[in-house]
C-alpha positions in Angstrom: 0.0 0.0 0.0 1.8 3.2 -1.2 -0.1 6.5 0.3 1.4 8.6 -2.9 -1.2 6.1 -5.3 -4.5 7.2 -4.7 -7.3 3.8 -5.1 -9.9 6.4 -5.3 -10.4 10.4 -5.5 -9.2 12.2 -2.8 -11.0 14.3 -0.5 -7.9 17.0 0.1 -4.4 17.6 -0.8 -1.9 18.7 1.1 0.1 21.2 -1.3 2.8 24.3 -0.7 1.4 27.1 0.7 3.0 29.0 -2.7 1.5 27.1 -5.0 -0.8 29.7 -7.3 -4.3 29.9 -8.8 -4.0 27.8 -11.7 -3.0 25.1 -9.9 -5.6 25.7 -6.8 -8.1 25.4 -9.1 -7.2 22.8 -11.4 -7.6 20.4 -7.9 -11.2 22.6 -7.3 -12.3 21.4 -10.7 -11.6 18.0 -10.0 -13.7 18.4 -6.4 -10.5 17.9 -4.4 -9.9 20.2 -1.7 -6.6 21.8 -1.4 -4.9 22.3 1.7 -2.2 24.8 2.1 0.9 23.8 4.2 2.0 25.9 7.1 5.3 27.7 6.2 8.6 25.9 8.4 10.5 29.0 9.2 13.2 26.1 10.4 13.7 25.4 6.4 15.6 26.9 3.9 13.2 29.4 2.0 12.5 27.2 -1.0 11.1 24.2 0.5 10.0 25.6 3.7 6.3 24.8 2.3 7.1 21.5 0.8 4.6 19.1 2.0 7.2 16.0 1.8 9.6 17.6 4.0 7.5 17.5 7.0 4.9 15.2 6.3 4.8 11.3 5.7 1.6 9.1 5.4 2.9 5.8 6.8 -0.9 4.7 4.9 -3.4 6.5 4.4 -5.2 6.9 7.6 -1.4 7.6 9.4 0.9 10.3 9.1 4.0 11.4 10.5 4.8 14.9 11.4 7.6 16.8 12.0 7.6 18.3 15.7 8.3 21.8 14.2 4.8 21.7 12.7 2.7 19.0 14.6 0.3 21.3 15.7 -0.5 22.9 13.0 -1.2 19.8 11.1 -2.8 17.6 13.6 -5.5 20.7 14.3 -6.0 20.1 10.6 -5.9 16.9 9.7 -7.7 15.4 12.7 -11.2 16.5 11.5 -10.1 14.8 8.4 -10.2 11.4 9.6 -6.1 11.3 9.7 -4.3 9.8 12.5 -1.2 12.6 13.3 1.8 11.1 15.4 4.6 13.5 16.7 7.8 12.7 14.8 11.3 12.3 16.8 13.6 14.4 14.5 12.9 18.1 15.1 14.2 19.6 11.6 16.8 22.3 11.1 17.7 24.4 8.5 20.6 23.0 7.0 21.5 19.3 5.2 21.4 16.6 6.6 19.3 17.8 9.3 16.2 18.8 6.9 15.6 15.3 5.1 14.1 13.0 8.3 10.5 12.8 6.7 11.4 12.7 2.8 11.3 9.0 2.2 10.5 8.2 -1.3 7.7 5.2 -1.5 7.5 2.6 -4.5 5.7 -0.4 -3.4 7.0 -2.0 -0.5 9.9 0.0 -0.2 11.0 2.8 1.4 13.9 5.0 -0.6 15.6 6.8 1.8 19.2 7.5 3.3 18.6 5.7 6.7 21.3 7.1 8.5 19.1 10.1 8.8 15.5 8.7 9.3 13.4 10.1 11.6 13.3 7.3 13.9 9.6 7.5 14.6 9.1 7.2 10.8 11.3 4.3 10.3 9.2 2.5 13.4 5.8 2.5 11.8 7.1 2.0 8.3 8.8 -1.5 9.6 5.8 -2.1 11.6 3.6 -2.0 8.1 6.5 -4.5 6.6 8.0 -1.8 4.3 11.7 -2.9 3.7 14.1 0.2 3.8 16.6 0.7 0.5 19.4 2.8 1.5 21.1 5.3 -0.8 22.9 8.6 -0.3 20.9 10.9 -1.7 18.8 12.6 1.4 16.0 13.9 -0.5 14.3 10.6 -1.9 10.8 11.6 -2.0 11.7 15.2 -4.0 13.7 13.1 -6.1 11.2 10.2 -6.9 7.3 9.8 -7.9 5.6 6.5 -7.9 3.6 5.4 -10.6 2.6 1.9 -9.2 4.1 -0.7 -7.0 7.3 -1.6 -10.3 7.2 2.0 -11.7 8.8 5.2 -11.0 10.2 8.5 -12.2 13.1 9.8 -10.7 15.3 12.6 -11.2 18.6 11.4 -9.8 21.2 8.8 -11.4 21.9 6.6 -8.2 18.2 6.1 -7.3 17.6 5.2 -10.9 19.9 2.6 -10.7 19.1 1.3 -7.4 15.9 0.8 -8.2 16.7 -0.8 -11.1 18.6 -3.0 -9.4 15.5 -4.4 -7.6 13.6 -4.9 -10.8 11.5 -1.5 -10.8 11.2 0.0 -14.3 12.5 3.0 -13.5 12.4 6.5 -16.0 15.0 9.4 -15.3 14.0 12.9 -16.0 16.8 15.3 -16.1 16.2 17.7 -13.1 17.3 20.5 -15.0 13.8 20.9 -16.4 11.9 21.6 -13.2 12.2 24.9 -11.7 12.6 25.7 -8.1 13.3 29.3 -7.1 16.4 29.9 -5.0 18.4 26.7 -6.5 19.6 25.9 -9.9 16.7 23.2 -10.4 14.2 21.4 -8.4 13.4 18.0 -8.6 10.6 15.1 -10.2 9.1 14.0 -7.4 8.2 17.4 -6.1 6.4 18.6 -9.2 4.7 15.7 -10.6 2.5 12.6 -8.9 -0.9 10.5 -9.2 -3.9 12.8 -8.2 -6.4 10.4 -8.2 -6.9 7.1 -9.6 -6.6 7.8 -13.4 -4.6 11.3 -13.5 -0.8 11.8 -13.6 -0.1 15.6 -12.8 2.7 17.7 -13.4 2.4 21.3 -11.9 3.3 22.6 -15.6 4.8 21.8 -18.9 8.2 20.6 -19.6 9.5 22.4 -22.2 12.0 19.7 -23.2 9.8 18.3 -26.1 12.0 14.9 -26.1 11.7 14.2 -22.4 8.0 15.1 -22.6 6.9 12.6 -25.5 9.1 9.9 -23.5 7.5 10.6 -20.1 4.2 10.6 -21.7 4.3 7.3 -23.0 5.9 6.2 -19.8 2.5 7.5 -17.8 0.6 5.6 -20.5 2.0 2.4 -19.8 1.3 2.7 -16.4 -2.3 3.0 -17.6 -2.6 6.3 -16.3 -3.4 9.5 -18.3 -0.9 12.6 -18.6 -2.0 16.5 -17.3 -0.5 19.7 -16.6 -2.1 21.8 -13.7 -1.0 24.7 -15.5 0.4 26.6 -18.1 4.2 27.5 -17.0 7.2 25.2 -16.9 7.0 22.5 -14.1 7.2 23.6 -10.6 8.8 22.3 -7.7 6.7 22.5 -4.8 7.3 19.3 -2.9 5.2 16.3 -3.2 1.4 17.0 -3.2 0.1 14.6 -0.7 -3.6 13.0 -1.2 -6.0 12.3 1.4 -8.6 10.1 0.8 
């Protein structure tokens, strides 16, 4: 059971507290609620509003919350039906002390560089029999988007071939086409991601017309269908996280 593959339509989604017009109401059209994230004045300025670096649903009843913001979230989320535990790993601003909650999901794994996950996290993922691939890069779940329990996108060369490596049919997208204000790129897995149960969104266009025909036809044969939540070139604003 990966939480990042909605079975059904969701009710909300969690979703940067920047994210603009165009893309609130592309979800509105599609009768999912968006909820903003609080702003974590602990991260660096770019992804202090990313929902995947203070948020992971264990399932999709469960979620784990940085302490930094746990208050904020469980207020919200509690009306929502959603289970909020208190993570261990207070985050601070600077790397590798930001990347305790951005564990990438495919399947029954968990993608993460374990020598820095929250320990709370780690708990109930183990307890839910998710096995733990290690790697060095810190920021799986900005880095990765699950199309199904053997496919993925990702937009870094070591997780590519790891995952590879454990027969997952893995696509790399060069990160260079995703923008993210403050640093030279942003990443996949923070600016694309299954919104419901037939829609695979991007938060705008990649302008790279030979990536775009390939990723499109690598959607496809996940049987899902392609979409752009708006007109501008792909945005990273940390994984948008569904609630059913």
């Amino acid at each position: 059971m990966n939480p990042f593959i909605p079975y059904k339509k969701p009710r909300y989604a969690l979703i940067d507290y920047r994210a603009g017009d165009e893309i609130i109401n592309f979800f509105k059209k599609l009768k999912i609620e968006p909820i903003k994230t609080l702003k974590c004045d602990d991260l660096q300025e770019p992804v202090d509003g990313h929902p995947d670096m203070v948020v992971h649903p264990v399932d999709y009843e469960t979620f784990v919350v940085a302490p930094n913001v746990y208050d904020y979230y469980r207020n919200v989320l509690k009306s929502k039906g959603i289970k909020v535990i208190k993570g261990g790993k207070t985050l601070c601003r600077n790397y590798p002390e930001d990347i305790a909650y951005n564990v990438a999901r495919i399947g029954r794994y968990a993608v993460h560089n374990t020598k820095h996950t929250d320990q709370v996290l780690k708990y109930y993922l183990e307890e839910a029999d998710i096995e733990f691939i290690h790697v060095n890069q810190g920021y799986t779940k900005c880095s990765t988007s699950a199309l199904s329990d053997t496919k993925a996108l990702t937009s870094d060369l070591l997780i590519h071939e790891k995952l590879k490596s454990y027969n997952i049919d893995c696509m790399y997208i060069n990160p260079e086409v995703v923008l993210l204000e403050g640093y030279n790129h942003g990443f996949i897995g923070g600016c694309a991601g299954l919104i419901n149960e037939k829609i695979f969104l991007l938060t705008g266009k990649i302008l790279d017309k030979n990536i775009l025909i390939t990723l499109k036809k690598f959607i496809q044969s996940a049987g899902y269908v392609y979409d752009e939540a708006s007109n501008g070139q792909i945005i990273d604003l940390g994984s948008m996280i569904p609630i059913i």
